[in-house]
N, C-alpha and C positions, 0 to 999 in steps of 0.2 A: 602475444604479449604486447605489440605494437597496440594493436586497438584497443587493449583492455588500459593501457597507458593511457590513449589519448582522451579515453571518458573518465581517468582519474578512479579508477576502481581498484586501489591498491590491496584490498582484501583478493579478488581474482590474480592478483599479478603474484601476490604471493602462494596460492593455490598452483596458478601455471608452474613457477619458477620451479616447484616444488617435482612436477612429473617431469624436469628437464634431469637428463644424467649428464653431469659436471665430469664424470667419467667416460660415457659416450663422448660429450665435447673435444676430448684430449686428442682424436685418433686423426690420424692426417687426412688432410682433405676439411676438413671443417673448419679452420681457423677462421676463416670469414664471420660464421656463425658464431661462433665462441664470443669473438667480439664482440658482432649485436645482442647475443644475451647479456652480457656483461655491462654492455651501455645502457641495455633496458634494466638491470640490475640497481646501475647504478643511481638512474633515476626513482627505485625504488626505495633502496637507501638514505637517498638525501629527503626525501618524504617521511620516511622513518625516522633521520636522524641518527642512523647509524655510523658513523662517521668511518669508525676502523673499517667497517665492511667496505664501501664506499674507495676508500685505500689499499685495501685488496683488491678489489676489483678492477681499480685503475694498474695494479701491480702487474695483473695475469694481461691486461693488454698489451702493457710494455712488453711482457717477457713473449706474448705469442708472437707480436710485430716480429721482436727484434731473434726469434728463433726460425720464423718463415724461413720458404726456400725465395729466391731473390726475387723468380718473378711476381710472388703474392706478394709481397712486400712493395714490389713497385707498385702493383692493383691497388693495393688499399692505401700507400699514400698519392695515390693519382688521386684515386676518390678524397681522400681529408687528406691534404699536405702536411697539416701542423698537428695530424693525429700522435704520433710517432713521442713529437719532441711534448705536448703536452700533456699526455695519458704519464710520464712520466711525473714532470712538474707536480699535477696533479695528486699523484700516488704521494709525492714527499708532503705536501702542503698538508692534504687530507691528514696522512700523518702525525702531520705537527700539531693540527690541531685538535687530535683526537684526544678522548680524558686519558689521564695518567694509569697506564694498564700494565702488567708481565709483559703479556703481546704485545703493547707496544713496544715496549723497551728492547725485545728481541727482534724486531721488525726494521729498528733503529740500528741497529747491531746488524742485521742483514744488508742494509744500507749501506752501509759503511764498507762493508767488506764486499759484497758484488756489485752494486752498481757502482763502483768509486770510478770508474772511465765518465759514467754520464755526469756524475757529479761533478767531475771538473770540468767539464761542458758549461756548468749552469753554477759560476760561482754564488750567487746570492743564496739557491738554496743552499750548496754546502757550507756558506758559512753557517746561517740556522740548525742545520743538521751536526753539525762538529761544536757548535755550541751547549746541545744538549748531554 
């Protein structure tokens, strides 16, 4: 998916992503993985203009990060430090800025009730978020 990205061949990237199992991904030991598809997703996304997806996708990195066992967790914020706190960020803003949807509104509703520890971390977004 790397190279078919970096020549800008979004019809193949959507072909790959398609023989990946989302389900395979889940099983322990591949979290590293999950990730990179997810970031490769993500950029696939923002090409598309998919926005909610995009917010999903930032969603499932927070939740793999912050479910690791401790020493993956250190790995992959050795490698990106500010992965952790901005996959987060990320997920809310994407969010906010997605069109007016059901799925959003219930995403928003997800927000609120499971992440509220990070949310008070990052007042600016909760204020945005508790204004809607």
């Amino acid at each position: 998916m790397h190279l078919v990205l970096l020549r800008n061949d979004f019809v193949r990237v959507q072909i790959l992503s398609r023989k990946v199992s989302k389900r395979h991904l889940n099983e322990k030991g591949l979290e590293k993985l999950k990730i990179s598809y997810y970031q490769f997703m993500i950029r696939y996304y923002i090409h598309e203009k998919m926005i909610l997806d995009v917010a999903k996708s930032y969603q499932v990195i927070f939740d793999t990060i912050n479910k690791a066992e401790e020493d993956l967790k250190k790995e992959v914020t050795e490698e990106n430090p500010t992965l952790l706190n901005s996959s987060f960020q990320n997920f809310v803003i994407y969010l906010l800025i997605s069109p007016y949807e059901n799925e959003k509104v219930d995403m928003m509703h997800i927000i609120e009730r499971d992440y509220a520890r990070s949310l008070e971390d990052n007042d600016l977004l909760s204020r945005f978020v508790h204004k809607l």
